[in-house]
N, CA, C, O and CB atoms as a CASP TS submission, in Angstrom:
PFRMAT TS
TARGET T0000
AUTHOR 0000-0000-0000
METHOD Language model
MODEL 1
PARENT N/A
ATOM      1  N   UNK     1      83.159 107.131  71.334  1.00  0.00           N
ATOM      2  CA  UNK     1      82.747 106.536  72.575  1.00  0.00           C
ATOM      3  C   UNK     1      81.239 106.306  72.510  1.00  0.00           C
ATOM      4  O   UNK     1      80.621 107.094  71.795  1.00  0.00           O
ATOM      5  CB  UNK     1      83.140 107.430  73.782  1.00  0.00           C
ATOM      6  N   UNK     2      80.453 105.228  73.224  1.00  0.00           N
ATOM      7  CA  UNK     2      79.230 104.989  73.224  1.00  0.00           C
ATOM      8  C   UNK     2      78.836 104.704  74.662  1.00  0.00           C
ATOM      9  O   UNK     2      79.632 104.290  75.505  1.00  0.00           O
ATOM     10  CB  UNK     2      78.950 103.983  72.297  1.00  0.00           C
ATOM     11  N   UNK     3      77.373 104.987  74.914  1.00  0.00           N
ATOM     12  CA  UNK     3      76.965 104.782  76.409  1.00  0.00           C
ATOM     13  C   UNK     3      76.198 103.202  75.745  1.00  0.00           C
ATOM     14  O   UNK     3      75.601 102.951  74.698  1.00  0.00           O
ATOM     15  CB  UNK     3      75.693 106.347  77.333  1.00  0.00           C
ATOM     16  N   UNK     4      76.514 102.515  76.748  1.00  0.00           N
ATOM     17  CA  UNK     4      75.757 101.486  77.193  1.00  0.00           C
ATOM     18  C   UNK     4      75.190 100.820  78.555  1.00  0.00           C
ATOM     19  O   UNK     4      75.449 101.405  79.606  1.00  0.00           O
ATOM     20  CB  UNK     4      76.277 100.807  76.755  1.00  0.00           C
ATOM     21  N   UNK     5      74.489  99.720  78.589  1.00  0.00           N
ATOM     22  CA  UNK     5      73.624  99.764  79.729  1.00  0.00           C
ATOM     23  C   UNK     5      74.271  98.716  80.594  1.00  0.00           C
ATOM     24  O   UNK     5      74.442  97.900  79.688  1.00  0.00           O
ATOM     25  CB  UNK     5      72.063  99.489  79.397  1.00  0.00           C
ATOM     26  N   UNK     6      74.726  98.159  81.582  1.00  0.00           N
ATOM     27  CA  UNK     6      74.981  96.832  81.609  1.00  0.00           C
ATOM     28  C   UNK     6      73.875  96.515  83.193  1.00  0.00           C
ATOM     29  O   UNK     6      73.342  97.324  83.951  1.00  0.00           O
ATOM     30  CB  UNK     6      76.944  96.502  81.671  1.00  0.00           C
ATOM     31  N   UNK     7      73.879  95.415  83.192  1.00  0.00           N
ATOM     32  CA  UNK     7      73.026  94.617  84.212  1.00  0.00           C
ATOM     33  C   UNK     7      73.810  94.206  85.204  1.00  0.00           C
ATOM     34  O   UNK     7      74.563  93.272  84.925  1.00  0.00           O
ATOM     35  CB  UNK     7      72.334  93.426  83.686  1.00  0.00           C
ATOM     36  N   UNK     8      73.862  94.782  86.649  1.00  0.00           N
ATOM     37  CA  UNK     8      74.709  93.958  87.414  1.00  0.00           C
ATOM     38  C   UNK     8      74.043  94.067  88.547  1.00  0.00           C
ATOM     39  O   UNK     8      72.981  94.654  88.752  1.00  0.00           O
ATOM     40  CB  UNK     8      76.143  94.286  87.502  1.00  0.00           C
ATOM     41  N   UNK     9      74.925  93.290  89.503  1.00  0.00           N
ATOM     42  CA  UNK     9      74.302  93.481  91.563  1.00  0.00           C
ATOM     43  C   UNK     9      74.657  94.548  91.950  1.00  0.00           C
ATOM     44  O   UNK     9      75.757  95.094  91.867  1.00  0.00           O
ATOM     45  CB  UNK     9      74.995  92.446  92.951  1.00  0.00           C
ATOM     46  N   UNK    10      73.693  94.884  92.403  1.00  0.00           N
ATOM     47  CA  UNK    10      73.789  96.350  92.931  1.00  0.00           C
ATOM     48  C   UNK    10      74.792  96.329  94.190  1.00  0.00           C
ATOM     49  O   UNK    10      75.452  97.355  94.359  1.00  0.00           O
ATOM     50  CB  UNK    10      72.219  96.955  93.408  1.00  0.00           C
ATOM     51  N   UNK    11      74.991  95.145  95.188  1.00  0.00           N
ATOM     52  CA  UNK    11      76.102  95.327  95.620  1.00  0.00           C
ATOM     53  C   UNK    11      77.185  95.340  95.386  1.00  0.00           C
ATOM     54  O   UNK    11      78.097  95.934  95.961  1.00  0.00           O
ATOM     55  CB  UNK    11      76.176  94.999  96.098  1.00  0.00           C
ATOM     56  N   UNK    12      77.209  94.208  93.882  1.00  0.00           N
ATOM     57  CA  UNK    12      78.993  94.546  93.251  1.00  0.00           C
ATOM     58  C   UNK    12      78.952  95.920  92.838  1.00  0.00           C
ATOM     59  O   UNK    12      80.033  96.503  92.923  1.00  0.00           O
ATOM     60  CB  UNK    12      79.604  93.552  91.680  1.00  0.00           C
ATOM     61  N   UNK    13      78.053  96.529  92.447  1.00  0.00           N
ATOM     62  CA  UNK    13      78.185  97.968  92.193  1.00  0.00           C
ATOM     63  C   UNK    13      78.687  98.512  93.168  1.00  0.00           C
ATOM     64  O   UNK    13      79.802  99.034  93.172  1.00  0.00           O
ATOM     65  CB  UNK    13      77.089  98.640  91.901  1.00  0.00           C
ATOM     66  N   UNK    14      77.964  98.455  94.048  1.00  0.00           N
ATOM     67  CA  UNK    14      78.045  99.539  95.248  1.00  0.00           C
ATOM     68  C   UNK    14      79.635  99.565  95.697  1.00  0.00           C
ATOM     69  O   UNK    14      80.225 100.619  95.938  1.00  0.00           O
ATOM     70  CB  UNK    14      76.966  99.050  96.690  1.00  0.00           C
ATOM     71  N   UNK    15      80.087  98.600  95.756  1.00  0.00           N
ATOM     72  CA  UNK    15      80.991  97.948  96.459  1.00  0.00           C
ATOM     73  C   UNK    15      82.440  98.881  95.300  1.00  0.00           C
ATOM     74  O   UNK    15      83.324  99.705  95.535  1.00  0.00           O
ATOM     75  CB  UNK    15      80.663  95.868  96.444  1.00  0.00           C
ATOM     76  N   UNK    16      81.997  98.195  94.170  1.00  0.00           N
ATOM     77  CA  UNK    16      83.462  98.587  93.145  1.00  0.00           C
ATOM     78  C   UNK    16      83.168 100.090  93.028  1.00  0.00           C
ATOM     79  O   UNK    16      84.123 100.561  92.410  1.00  0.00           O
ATOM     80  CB  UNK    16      83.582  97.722  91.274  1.00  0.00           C
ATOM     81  N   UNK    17      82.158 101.219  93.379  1.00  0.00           N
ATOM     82  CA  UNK    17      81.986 102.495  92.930  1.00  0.00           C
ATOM     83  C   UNK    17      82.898 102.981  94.408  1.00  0.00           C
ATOM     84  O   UNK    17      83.814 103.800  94.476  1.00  0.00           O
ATOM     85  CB  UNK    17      80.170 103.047  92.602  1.00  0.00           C
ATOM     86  N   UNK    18      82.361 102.268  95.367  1.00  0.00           N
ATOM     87  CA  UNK    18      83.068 102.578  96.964  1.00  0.00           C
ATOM     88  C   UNK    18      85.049 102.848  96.581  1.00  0.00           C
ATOM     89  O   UNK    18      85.888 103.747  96.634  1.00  0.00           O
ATOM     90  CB  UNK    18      82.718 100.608  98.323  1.00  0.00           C
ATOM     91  N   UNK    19      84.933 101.310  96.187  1.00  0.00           N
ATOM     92  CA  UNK    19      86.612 100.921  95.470  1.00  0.00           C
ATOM     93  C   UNK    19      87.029 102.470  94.496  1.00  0.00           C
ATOM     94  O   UNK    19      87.870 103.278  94.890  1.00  0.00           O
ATOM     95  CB  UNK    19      86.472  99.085  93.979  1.00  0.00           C
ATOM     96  N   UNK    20      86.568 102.558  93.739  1.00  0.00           N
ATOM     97  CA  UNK    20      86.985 103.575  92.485  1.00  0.00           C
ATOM     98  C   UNK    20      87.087 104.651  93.409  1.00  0.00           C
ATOM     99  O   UNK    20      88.235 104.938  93.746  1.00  0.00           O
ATOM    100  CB  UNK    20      85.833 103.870  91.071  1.00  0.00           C
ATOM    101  N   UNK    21      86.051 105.388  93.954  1.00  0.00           N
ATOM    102  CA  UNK    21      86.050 106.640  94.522  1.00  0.00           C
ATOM    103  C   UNK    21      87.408 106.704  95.364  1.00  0.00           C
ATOM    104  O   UNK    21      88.273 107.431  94.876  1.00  0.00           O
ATOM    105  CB  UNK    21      84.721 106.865  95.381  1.00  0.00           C
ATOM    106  N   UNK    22      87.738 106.013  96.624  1.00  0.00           N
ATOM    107  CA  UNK    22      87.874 105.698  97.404  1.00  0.00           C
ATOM    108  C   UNK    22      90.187 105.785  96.745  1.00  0.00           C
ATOM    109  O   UNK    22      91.182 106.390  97.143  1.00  0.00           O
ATOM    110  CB  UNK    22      86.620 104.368  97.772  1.00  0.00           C
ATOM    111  N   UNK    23      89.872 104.771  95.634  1.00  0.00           N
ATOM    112  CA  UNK    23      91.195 105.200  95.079  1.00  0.00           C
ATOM    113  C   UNK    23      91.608 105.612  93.880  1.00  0.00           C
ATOM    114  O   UNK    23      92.467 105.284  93.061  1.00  0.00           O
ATOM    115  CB  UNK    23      91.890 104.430  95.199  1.00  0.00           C
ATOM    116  N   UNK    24      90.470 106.704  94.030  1.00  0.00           N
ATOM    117  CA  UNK    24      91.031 107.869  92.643  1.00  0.00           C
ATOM    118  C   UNK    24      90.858 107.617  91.402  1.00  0.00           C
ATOM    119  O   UNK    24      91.236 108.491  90.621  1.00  0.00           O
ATOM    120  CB  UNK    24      92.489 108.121  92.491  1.00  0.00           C
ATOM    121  N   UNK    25      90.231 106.342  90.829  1.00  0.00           N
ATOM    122  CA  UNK    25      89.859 105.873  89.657  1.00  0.00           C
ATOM    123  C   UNK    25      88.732 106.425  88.916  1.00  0.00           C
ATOM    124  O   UNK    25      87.874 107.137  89.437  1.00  0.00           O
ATOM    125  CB  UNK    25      89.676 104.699  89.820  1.00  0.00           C
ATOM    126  N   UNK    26      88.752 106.053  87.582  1.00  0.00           N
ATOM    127  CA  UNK    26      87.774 106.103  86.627  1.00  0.00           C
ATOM    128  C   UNK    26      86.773 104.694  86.572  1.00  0.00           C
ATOM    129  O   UNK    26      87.271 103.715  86.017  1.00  0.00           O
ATOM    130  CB  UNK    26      88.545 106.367  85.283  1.00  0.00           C
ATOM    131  N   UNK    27      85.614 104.585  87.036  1.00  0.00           N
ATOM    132  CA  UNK    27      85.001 103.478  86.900  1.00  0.00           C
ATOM    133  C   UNK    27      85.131 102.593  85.584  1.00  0.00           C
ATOM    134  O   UNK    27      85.786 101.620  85.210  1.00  0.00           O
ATOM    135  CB  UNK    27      83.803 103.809  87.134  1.00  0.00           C
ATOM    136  N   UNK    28      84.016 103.572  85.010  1.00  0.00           N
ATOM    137  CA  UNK    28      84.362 103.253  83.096  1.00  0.00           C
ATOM    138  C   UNK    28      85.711 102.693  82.659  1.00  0.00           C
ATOM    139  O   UNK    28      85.921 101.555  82.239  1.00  0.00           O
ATOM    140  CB  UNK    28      84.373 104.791  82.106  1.00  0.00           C
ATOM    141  N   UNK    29      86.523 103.604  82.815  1.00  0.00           N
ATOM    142  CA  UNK    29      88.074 103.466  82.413  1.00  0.00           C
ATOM    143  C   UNK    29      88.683 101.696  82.885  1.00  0.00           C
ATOM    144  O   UNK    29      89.269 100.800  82.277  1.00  0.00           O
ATOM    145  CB  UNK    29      89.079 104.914  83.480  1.00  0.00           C
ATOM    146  N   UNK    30      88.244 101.845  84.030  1.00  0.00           N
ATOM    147  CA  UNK    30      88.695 100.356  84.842  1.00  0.00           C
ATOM    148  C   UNK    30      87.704  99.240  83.726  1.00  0.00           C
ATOM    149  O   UNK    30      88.256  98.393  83.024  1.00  0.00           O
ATOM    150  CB  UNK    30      87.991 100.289  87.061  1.00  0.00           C
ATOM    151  N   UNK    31      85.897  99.494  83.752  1.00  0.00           N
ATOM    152  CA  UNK    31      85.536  98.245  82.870  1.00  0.00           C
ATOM    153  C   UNK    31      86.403  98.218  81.252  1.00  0.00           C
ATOM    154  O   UNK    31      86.613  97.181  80.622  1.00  0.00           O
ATOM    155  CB  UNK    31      83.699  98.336  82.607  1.00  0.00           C
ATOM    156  N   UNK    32      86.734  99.332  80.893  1.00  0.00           N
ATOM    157  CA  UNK    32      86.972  99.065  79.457  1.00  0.00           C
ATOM    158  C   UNK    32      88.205  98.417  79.545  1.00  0.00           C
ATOM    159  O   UNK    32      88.461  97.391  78.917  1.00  0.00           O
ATOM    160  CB  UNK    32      86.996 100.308  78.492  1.00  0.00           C
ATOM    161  N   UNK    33      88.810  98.860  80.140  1.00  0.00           N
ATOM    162  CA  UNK    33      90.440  98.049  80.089  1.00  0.00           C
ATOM    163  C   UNK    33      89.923  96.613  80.929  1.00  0.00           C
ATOM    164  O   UNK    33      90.764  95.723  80.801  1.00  0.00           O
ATOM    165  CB  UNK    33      92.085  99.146  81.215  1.00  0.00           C
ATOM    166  N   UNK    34      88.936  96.275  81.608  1.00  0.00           N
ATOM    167  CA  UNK    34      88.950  94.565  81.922  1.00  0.00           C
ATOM    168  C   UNK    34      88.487  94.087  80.864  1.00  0.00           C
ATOM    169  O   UNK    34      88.824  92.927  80.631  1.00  0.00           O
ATOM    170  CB  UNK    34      88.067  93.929  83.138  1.00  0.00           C
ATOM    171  N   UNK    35      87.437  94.877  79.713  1.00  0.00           N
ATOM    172  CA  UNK    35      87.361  94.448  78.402  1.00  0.00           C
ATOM    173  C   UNK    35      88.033  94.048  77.781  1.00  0.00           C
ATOM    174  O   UNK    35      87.904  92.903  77.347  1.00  0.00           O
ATOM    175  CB  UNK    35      87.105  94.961  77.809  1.00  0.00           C
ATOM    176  N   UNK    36      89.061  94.851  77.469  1.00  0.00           N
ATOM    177  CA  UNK    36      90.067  94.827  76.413  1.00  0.00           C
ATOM    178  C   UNK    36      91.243  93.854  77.372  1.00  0.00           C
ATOM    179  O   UNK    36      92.311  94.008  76.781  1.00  0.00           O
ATOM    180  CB  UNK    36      90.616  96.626  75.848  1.00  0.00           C
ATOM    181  N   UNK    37      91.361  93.379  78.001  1.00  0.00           N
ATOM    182  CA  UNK    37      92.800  92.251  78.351  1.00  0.00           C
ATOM    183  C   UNK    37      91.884  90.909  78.407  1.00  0.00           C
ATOM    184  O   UNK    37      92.538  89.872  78.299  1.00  0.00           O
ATOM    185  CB  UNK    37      93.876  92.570  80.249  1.00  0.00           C
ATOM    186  N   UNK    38      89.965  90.696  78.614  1.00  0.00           N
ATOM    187  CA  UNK    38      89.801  89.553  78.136  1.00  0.00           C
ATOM    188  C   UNK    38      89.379  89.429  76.529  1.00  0.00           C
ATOM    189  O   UNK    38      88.804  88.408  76.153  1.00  0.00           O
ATOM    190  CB  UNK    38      88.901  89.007  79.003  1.00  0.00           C
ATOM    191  N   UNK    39      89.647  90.374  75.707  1.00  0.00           N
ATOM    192  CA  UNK    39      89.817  89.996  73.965  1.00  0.00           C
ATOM    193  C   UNK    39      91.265  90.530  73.631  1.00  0.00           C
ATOM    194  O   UNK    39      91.422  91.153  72.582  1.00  0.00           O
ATOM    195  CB  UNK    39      88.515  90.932  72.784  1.00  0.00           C
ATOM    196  N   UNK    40      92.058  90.366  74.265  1.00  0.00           N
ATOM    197  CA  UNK    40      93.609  90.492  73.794  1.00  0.00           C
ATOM    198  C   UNK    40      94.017  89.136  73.608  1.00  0.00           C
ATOM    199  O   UNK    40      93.617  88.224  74.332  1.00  0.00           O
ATOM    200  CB  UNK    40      94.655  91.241  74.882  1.00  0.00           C
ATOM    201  N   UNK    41      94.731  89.000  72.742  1.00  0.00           N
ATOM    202  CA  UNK    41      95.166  87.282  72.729  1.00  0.00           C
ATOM    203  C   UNK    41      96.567  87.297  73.105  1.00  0.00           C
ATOM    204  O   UNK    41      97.234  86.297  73.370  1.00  0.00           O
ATOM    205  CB  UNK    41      95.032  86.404  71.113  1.00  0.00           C
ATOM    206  N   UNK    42      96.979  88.539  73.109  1.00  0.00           N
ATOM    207  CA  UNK    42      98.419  87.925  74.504  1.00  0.00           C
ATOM    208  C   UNK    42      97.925  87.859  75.919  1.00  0.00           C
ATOM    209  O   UNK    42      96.850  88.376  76.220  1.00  0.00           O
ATOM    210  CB  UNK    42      99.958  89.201  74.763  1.00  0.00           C
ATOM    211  N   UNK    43      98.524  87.365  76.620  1.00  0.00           N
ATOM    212  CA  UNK    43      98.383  87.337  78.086  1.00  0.00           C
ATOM    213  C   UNK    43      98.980  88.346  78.721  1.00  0.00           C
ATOM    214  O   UNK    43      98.922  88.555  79.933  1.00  0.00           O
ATOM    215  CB  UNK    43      98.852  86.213  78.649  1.00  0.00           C
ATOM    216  N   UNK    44      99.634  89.065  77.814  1.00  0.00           N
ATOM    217  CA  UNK    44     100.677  90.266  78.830  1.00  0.00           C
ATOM    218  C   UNK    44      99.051  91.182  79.134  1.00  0.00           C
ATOM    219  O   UNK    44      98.696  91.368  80.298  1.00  0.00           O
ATOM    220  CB  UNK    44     102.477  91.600  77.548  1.00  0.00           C
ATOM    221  N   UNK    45      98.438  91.538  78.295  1.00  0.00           N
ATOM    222  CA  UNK    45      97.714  92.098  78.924  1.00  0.00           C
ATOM    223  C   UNK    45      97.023  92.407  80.268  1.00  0.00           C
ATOM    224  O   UNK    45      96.830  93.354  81.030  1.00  0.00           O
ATOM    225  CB  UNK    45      97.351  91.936  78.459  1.00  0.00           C
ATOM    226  N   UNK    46      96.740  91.008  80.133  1.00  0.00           N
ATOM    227  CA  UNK    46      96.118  90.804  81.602  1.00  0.00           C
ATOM    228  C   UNK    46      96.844  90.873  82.707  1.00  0.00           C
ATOM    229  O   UNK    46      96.370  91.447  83.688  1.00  0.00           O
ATOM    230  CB  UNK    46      95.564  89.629  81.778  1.00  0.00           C
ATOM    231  N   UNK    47      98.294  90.227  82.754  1.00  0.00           N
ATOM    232  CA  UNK    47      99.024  90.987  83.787  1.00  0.00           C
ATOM    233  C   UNK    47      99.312  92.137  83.478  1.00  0.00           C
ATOM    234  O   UNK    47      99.812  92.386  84.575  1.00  0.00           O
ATOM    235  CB  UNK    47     100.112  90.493  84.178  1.00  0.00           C
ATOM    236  N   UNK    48      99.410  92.890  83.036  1.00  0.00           N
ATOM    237  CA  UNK    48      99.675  94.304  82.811  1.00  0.00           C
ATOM    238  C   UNK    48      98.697  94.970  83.681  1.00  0.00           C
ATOM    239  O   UNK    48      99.055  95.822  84.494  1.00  0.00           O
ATOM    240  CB  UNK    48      99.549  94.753  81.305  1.00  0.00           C
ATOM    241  N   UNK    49      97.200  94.528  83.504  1.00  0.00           N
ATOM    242  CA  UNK    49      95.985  95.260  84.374  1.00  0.00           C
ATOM    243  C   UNK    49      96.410  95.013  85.686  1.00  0.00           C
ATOM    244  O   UNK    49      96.766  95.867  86.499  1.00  0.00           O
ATOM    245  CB  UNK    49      94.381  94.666  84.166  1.00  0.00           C
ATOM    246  N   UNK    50      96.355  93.820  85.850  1.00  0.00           N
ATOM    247  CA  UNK    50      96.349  93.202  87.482  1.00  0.00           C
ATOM    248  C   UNK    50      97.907  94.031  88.133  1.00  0.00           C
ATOM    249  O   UNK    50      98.037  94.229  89.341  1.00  0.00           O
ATOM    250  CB  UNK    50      96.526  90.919  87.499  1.00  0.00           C
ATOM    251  N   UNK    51      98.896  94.405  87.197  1.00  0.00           N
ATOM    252  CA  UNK    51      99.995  95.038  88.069  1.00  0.00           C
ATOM    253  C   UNK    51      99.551  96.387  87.837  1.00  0.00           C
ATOM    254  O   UNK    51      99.953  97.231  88.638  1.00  0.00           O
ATOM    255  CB  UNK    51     101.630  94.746  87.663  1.00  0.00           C
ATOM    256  N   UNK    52      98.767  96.770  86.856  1.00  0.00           N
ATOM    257  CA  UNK    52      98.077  98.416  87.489  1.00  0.00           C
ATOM    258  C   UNK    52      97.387  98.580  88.469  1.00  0.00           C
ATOM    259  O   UNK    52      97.334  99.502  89.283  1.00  0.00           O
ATOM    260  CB  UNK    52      97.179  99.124  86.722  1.00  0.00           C
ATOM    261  N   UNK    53      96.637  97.282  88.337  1.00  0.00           N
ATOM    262  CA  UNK    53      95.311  97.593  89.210  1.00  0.00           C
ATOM    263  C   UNK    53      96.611  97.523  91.054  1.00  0.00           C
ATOM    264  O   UNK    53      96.996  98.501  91.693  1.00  0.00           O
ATOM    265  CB  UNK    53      93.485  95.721  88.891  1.00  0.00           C
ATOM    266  N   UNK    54      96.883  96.180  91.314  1.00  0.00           N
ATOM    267  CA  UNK    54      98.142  96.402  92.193  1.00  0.00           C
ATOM    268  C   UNK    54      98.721  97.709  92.859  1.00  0.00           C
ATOM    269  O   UNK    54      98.821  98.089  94.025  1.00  0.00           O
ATOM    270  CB  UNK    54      99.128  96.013  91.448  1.00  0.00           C
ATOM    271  N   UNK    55      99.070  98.252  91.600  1.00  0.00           N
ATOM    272  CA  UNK    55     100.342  99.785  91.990  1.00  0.00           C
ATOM    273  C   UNK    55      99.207 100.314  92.343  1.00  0.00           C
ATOM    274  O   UNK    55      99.430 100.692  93.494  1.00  0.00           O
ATOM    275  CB  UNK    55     101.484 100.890  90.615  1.00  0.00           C
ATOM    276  N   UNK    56      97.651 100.701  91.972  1.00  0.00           N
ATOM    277  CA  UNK    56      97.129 102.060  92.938  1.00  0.00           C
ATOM    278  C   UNK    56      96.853 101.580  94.186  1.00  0.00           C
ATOM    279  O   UNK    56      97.002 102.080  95.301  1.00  0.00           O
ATOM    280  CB  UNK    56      95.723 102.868  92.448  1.00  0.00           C
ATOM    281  N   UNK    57      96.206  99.983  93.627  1.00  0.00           N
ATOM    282  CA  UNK    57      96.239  99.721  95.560  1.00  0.00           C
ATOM    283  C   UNK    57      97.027 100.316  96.820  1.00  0.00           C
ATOM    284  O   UNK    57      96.759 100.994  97.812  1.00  0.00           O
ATOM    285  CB  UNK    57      96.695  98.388  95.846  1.00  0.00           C
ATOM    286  N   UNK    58      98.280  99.619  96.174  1.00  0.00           N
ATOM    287  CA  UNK    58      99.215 100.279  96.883  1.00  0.00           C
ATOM    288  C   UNK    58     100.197 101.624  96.837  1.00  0.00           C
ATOM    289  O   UNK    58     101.374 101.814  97.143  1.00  0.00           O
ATOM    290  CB  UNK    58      99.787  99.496  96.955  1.00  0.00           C
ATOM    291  N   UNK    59      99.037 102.539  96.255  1.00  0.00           N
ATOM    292  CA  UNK    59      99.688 103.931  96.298  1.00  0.00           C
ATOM    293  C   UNK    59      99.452 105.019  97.406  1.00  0.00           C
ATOM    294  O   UNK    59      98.470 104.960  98.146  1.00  0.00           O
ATOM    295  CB  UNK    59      99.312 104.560  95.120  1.00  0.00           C
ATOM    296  N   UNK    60     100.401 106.022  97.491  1.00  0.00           N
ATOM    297  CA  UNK    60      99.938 106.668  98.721  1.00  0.00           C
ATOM    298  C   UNK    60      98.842 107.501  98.711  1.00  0.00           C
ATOM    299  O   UNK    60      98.831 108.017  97.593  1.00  0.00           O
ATOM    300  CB  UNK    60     100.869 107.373  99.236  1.00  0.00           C
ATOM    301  N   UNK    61      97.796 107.959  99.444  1.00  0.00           N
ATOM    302  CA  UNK    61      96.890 108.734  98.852  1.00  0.00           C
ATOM    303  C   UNK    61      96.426 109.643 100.190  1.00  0.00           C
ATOM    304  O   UNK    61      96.335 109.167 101.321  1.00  0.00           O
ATOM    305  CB  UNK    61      95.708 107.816  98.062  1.00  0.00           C
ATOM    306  N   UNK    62      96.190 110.838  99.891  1.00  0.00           N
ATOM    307  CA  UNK    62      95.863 111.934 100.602  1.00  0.00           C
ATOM    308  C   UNK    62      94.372 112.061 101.042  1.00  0.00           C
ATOM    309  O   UNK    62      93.635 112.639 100.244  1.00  0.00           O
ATOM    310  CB  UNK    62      96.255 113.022  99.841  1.00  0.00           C
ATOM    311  N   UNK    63      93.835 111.602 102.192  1.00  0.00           N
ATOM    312  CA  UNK    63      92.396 112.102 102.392  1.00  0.00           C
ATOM    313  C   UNK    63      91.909 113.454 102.509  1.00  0.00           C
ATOM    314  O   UNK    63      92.270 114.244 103.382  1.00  0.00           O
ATOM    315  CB  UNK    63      91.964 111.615 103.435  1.00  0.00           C
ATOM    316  N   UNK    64      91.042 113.697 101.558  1.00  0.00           N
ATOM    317  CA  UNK    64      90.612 115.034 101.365  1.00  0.00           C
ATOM    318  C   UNK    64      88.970 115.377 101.806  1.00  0.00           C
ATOM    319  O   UNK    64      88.136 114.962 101.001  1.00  0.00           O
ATOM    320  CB  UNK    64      90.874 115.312  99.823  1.00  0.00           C
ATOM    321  N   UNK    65      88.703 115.749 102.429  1.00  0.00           N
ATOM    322  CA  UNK    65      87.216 115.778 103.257  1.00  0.00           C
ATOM    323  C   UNK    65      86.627 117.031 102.321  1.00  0.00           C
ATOM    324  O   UNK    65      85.553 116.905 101.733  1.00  0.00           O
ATOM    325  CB  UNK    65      87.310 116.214 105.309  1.00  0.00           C
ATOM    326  N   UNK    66      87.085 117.731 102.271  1.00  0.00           N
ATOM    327  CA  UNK    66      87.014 119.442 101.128  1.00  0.00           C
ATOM    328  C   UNK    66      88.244 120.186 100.357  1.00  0.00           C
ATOM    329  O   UNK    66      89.376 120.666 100.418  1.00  0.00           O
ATOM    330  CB  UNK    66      86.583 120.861 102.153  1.00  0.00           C
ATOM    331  N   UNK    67      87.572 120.013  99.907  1.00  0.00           N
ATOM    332  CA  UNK    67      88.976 121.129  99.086  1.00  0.00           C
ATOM    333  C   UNK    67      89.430 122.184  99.211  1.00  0.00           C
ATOM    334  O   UNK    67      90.585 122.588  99.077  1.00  0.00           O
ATOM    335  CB  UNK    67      88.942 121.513  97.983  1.00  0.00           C
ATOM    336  N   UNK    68      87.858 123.031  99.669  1.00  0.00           N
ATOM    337  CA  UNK    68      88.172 124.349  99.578  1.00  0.00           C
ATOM    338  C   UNK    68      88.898 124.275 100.924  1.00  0.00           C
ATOM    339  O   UNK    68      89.853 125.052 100.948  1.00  0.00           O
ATOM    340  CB  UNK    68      86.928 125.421  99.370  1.00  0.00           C
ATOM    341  N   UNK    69      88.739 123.603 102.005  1.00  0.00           N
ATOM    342  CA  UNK    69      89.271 123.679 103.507  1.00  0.00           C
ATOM    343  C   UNK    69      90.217 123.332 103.116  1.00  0.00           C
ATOM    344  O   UNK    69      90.871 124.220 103.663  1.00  0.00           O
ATOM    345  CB  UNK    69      88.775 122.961 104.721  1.00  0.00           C
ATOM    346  N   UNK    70      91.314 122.488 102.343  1.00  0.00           N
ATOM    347  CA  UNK    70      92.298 122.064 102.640  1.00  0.00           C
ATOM    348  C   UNK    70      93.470 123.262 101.559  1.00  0.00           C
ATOM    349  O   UNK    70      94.700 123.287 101.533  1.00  0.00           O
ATOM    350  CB  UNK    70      92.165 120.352 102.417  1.00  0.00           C
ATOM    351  N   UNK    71      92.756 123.871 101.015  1.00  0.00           N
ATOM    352  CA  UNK    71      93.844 124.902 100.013  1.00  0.00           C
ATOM    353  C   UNK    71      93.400 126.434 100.323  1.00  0.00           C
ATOM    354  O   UNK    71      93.859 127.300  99.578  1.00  0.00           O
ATOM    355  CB  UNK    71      93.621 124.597  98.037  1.00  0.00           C
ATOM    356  N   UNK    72      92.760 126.718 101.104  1.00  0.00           N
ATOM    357  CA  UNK    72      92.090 128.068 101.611  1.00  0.00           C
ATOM    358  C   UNK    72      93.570 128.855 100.771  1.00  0.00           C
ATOM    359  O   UNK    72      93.707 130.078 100.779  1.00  0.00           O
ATOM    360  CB  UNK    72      91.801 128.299 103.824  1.00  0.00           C
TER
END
């Protein structure tokens, strides 16, 4: 694995870190896989992301304010 730097708007940042947190994702994890389905030369790829990305949208998810409060 390697760190690199990338250049972006700080509101698309803001905005997709809001997104990730918000539904349980890996930031990183999400850019590398939009990497890798635009240098795949099948197309399944890319739907493959877009129906992952899809299913968490629409997954159920538990709001958790603390942890320690919610498992005492």
């Amino acid at each position: 694995m390697v760190l690199k730097t990338f250049s972006v708007q700080e509101q698309i940042y803001t905005e997709f870190s809001g997104y990730c947190k918000e539904n349980g994702i890996n930031m990183s994890k999400q850019v590398e896989i939009f990497m890798q389905s635009v240098i795949a030369e099948e197309p399944k790829a890319k739907k493959e992301y877009l129906d992952k990305l899809e299913r968490i949208r629409k997954g159920k998810f538990i709001k958790v304010n603390s942890l320690a409060e919610r498992y005492k």
